[in-house]
N, CA, C and O atoms as CSV, one atom per row, in Angstrom:
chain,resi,resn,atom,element,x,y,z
A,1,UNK,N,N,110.242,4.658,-64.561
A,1,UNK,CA,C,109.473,4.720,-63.333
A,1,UNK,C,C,109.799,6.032,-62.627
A,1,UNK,O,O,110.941,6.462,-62.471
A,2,UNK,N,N,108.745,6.588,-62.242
A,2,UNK,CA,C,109.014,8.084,-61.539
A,2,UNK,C,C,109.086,7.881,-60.361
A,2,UNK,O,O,108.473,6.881,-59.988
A,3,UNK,N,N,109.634,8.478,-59.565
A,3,UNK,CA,C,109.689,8.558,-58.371
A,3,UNK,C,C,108.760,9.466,-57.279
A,3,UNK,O,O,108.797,10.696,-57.276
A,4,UNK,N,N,108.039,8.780,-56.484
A,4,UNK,CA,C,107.209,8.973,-55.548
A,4,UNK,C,C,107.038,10.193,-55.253
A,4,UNK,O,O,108.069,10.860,-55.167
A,5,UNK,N,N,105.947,10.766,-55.047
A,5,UNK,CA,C,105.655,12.451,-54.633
A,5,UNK,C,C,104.671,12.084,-53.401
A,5,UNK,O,O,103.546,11.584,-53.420
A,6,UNK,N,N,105.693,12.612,-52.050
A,6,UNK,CA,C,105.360,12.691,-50.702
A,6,UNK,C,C,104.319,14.430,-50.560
A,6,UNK,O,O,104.553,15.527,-51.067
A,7,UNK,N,N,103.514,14.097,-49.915
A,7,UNK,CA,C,103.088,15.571,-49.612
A,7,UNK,C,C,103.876,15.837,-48.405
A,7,UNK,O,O,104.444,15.137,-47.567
A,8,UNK,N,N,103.639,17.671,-48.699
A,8,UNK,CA,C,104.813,18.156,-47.532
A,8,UNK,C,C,103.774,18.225,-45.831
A,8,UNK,O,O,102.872,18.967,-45.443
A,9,UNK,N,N,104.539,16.978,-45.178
A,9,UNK,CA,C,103.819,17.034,-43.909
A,9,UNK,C,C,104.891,17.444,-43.057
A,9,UNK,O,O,106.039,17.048,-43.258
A,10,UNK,N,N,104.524,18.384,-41.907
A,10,UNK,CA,C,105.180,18.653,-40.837
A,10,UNK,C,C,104.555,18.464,-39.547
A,10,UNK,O,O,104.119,19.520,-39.089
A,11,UNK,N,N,104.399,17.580,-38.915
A,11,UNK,CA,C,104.051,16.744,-37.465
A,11,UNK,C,C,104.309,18.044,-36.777
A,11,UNK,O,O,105.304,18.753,-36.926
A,12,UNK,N,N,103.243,18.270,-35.974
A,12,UNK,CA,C,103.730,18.973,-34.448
A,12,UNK,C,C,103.982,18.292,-33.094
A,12,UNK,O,O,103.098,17.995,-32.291
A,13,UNK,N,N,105.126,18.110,-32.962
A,13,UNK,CA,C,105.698,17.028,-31.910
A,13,UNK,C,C,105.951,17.705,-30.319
A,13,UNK,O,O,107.071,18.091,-29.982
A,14,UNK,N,N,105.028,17.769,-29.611
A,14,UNK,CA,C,105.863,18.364,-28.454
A,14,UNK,C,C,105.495,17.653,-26.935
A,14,UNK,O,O,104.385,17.348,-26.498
A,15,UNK,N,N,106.486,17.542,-26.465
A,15,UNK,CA,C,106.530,16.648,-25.528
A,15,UNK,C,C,107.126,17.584,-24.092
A,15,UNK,O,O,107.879,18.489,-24.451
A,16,UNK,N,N,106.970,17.529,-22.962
A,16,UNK,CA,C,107.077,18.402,-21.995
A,16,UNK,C,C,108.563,17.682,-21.230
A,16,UNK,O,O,109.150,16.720,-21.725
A,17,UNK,N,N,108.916,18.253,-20.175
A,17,UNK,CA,C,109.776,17.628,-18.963
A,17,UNK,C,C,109.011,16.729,-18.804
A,17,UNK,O,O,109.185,15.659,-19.388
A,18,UNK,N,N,108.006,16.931,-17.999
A,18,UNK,CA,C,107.287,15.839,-17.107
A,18,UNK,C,C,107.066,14.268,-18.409
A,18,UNK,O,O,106.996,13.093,-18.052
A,19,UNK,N,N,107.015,14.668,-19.567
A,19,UNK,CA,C,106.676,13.747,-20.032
A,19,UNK,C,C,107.579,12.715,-20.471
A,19,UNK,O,O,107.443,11.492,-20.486
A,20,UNK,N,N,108.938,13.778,-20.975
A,20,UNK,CA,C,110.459,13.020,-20.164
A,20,UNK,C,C,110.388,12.096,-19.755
A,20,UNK,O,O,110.355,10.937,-20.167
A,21,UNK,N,N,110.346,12.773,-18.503
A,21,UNK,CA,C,110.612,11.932,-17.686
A,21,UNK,C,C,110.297,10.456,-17.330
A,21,UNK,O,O,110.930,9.400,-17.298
A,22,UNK,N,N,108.650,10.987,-17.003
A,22,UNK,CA,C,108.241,9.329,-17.427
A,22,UNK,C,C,108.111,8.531,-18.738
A,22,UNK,O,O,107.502,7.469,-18.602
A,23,UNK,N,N,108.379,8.704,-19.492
A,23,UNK,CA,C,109.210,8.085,-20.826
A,23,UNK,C,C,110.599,7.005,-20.387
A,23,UNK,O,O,110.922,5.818,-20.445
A,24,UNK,N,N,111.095,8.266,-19.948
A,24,UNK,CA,C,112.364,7.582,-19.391
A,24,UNK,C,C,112.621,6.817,-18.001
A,24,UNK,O,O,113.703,6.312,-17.700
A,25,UNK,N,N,111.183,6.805,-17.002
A,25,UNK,CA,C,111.327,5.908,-15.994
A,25,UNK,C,C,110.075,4.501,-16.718
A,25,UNK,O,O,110.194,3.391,-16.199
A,26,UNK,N,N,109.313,4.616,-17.511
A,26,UNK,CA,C,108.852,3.918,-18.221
A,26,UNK,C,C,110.180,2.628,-19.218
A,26,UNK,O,O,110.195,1.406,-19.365
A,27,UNK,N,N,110.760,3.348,-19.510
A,27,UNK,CA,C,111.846,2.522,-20.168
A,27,UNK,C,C,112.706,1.714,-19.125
A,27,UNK,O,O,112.963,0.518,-19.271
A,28,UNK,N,N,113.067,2.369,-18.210
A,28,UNK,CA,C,114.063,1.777,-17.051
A,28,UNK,C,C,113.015,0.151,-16.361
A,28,UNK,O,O,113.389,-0.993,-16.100
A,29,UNK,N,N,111.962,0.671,-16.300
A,29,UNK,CA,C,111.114,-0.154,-15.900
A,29,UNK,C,C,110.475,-1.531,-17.017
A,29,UNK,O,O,110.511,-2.705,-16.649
A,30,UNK,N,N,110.106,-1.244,-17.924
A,30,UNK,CA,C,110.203,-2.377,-18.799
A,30,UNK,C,C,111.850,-2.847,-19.026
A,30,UNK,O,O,111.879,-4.063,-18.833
A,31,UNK,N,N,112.789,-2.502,-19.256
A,31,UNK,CA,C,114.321,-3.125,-18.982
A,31,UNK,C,C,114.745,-3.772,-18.036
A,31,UNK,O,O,115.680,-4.548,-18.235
A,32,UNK,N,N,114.112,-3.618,-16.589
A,32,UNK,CA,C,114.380,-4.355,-15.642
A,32,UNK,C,C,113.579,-5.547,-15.975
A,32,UNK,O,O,114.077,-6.654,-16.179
A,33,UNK,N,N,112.279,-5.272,-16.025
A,33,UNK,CA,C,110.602,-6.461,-16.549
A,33,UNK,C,C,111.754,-7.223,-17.526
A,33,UNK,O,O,112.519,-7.994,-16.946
A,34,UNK,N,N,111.833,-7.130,-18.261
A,34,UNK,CA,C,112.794,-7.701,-19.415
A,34,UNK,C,C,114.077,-8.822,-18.586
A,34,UNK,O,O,114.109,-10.040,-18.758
A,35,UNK,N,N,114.925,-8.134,-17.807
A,35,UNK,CA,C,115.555,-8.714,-17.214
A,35,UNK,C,C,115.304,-9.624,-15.844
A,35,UNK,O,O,116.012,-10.341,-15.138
A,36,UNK,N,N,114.050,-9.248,-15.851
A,36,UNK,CA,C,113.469,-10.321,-14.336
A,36,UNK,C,C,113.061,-12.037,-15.373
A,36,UNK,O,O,113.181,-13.249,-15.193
A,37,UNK,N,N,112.619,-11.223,-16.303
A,37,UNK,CA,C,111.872,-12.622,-17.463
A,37,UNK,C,C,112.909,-13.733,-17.059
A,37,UNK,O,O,112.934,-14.746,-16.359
A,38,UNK,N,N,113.672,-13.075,-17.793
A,38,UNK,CA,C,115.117,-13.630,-18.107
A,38,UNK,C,C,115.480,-14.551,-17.232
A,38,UNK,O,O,115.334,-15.743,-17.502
A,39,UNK,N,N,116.096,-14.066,-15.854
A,39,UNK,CA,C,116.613,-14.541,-14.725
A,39,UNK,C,C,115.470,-15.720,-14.375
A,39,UNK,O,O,115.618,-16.845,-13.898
A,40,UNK,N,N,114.317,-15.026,-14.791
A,40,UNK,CA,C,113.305,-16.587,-14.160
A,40,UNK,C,C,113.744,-17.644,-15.553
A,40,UNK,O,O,113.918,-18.776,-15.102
A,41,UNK,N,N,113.855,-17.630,-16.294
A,41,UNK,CA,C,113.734,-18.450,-16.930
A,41,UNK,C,C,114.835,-19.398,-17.059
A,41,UNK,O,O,114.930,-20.566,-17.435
A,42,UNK,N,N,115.830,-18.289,-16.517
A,42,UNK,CA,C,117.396,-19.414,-16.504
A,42,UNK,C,C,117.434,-19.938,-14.754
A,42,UNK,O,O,118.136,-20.845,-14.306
A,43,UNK,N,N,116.657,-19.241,-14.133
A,43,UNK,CA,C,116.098,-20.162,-12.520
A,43,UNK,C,C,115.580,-21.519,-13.064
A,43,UNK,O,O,116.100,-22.601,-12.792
A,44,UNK,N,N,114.579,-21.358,-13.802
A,44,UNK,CA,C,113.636,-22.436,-14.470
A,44,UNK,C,C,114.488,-23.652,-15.254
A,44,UNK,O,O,114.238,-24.855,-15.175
A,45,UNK,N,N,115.373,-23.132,-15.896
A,45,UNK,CA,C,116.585,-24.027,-16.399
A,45,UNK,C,C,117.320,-24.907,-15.493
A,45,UNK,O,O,117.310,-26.125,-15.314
A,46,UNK,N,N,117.839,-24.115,-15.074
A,46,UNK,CA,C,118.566,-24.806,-13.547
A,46,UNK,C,C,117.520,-25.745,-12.641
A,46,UNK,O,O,117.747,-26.931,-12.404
A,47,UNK,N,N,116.938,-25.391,-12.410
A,47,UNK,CA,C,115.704,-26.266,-11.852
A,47,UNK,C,C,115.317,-27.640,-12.300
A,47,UNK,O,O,115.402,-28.734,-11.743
A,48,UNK,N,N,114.899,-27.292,-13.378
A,48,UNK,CA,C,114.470,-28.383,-14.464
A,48,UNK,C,C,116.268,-29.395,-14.675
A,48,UNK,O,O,116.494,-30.492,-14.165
A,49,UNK,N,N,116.840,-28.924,-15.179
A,49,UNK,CA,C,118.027,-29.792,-15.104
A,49,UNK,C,C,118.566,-30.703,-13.774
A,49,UNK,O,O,119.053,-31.831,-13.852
A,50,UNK,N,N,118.330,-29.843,-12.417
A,50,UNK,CA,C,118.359,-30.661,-11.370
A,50,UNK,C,C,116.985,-31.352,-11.050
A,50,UNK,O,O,116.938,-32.104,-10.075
A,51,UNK,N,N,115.999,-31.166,-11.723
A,51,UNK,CA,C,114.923,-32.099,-11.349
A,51,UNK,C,C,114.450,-31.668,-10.143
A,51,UNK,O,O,113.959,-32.570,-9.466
A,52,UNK,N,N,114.437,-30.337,-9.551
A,52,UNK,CA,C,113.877,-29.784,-8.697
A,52,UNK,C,C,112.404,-29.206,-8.818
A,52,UNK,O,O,111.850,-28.778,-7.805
A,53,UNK,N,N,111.874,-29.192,-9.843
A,53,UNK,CA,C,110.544,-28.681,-10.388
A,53,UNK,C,C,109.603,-29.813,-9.951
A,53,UNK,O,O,109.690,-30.946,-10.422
A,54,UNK,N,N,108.493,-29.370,-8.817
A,54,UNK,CA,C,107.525,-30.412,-8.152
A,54,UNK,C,C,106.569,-30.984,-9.492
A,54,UNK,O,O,106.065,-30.227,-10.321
A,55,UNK,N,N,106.455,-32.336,-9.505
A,55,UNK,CA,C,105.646,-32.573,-10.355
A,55,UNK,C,C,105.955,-32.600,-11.471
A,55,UNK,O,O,104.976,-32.710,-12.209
A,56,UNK,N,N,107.430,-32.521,-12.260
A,56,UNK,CA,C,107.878,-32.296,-13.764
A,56,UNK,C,C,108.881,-33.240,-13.712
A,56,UNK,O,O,109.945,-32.942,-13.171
A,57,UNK,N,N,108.645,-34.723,-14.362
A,57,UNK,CA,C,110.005,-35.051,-13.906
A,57,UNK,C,C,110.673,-35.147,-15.419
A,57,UNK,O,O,109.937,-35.488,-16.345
A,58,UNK,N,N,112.071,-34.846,-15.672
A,58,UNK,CA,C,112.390,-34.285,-16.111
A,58,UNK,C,C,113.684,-35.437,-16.998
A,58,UNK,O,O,113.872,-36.442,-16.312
A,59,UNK,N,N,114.488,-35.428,-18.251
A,59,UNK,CA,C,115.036,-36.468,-18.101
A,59,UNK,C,C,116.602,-36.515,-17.337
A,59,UNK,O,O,117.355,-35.549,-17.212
A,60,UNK,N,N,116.786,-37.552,-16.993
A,60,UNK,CA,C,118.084,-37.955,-16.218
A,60,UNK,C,C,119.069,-36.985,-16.701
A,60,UNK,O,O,119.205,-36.790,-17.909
A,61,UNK,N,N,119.760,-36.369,-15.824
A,61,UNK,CA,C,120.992,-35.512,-16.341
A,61,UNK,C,C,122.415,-35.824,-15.602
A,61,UNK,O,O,122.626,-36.081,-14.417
A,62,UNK,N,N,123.128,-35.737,-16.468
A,62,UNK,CA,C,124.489,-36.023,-15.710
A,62,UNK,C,C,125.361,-35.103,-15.176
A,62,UNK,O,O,124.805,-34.006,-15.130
A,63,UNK,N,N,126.544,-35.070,-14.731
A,63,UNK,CA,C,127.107,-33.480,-14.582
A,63,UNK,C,C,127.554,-32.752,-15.565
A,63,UNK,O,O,127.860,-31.569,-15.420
A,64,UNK,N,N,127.656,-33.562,-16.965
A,64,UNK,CA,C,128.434,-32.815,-17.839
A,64,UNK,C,C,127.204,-31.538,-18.488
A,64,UNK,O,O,127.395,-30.562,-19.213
A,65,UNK,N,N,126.011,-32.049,-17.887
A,65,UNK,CA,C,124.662,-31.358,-18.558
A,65,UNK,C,C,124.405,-30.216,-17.755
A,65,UNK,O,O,123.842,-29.160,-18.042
A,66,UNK,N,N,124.932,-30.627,-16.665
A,66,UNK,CA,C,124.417,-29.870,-15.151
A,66,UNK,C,C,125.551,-28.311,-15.308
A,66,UNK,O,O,125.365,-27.112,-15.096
A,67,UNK,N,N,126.706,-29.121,-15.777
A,67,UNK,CA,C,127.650,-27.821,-16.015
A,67,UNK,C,C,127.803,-26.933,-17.175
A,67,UNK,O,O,128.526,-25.937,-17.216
A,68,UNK,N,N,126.815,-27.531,-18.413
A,68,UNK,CA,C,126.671,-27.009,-19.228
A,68,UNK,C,C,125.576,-25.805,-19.264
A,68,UNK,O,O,125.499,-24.752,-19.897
A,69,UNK,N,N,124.921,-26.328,-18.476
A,69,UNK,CA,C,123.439,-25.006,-17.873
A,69,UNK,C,C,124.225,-24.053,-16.858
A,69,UNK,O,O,123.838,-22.892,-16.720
A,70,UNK,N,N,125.215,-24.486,-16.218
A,70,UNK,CA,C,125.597,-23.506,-15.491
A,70,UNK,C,C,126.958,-22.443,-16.324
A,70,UNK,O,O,127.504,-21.358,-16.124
A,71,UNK,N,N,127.004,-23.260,-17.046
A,71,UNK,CA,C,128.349,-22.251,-17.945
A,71,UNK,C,C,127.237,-21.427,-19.113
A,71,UNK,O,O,127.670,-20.485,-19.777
A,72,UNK,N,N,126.064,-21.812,-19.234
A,72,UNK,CA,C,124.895,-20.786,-20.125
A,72,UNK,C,C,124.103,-19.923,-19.621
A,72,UNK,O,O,123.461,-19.052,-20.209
A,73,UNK,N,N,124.162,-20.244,-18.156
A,73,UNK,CA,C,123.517,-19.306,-16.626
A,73,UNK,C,C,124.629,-18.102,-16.759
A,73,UNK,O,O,124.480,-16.929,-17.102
A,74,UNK,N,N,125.484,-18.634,-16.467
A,74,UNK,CA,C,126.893,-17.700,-16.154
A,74,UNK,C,C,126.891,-16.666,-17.003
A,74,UNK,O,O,126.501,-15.562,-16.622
A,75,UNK,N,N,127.346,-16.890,-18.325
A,75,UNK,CA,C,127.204,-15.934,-19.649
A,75,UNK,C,C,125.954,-14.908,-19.810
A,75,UNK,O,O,126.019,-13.703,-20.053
A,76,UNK,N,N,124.734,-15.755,-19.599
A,76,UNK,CA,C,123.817,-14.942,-19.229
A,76,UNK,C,C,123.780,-13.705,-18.164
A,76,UNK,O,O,123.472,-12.593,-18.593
A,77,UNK,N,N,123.966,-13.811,-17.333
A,77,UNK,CA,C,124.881,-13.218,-15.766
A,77,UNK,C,C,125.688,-12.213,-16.046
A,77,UNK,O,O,125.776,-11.082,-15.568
A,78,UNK,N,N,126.472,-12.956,-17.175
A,78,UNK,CA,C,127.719,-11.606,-17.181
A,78,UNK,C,C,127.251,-10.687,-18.394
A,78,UNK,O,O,127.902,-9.643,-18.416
A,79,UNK,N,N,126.319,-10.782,-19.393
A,79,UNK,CA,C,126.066,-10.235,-20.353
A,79,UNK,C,C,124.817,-9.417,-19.303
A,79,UNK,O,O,124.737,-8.210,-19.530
A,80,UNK,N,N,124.070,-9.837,-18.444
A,80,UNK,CA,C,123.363,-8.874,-17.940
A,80,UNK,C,C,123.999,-8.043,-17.097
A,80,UNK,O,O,123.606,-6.894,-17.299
A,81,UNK,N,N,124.851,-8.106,-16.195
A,81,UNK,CA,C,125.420,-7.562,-15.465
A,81,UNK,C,C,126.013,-6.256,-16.012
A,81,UNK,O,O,125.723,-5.110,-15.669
A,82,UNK,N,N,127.245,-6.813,-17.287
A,82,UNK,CA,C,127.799,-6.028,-17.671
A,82,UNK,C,C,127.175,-4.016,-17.780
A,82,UNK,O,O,127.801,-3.156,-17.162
A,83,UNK,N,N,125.913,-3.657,-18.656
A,83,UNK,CA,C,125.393,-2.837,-18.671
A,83,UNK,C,C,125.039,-1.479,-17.030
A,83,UNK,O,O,125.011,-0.262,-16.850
A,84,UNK,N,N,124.821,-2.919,-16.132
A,84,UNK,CA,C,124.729,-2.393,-14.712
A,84,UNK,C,C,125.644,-1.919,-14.487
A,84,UNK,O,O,125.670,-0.688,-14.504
A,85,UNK,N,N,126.715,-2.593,-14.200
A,85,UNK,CA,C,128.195,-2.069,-13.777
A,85,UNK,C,C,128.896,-0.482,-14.767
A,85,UNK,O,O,129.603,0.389,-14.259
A,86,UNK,N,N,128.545,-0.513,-15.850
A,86,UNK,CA,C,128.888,0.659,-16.435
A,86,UNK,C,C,127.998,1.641,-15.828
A,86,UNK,O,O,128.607,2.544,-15.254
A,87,UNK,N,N,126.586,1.725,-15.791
A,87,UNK,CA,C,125.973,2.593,-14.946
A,87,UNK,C,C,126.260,2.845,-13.852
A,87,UNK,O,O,125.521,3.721,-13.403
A,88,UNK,N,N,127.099,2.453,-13.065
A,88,UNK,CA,C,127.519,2.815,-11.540
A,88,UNK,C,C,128.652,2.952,-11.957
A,88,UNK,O,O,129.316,2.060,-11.429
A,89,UNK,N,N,129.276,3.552,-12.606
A,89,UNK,CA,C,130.944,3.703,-12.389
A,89,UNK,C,C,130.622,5.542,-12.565
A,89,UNK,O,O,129.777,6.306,-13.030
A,90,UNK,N,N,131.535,5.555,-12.061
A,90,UNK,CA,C,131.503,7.886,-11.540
A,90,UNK,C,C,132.915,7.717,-12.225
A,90,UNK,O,O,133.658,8.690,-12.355
């Protein structure tokens, strides 16, 4: 079996400051979007486990369930956090 013959392509790639930039406030901004998801959804957890959601009733939970969403909230929390806190340190 021979091996593949690529033609010789060379892309002209050029991208400005300005375009930088918003590249890179484009990214910051879907990463936060990303991290708002998130936080709603472990709001939504918590919710639903206390049976606070109007209209959803939800099944009976005890505390050992109640503390188990909050020790998977938490982790969540600190795995998001973590990244923040390195960005603010000088």
């Amino acid at each position: 079996m021979s091996q593949p013959s690529l033609p010789n392509f060379t892309p002209a790639i050029t991208r400005t400051w300005d375009d930088g930039i918003n590249l890179l406030l484009s990214l910051i901004a879907m990463e936060e979007l990303g991290m708002a998801h998130i936080l709603n959804a472990k709001g939504e957890k918590i919710q639903f486990a206390l049976g606070t959601i109007p209209g959803l009733t939800g099944a009976t939970t005890n505390i050992a369930d109640i503390l188990a969403v909050n020790t998977s909230v938490q982790s969540t929390l600190d795995l998001l956090i973590k990244p923040e806190i390195l960005l603010n340190l000088n």
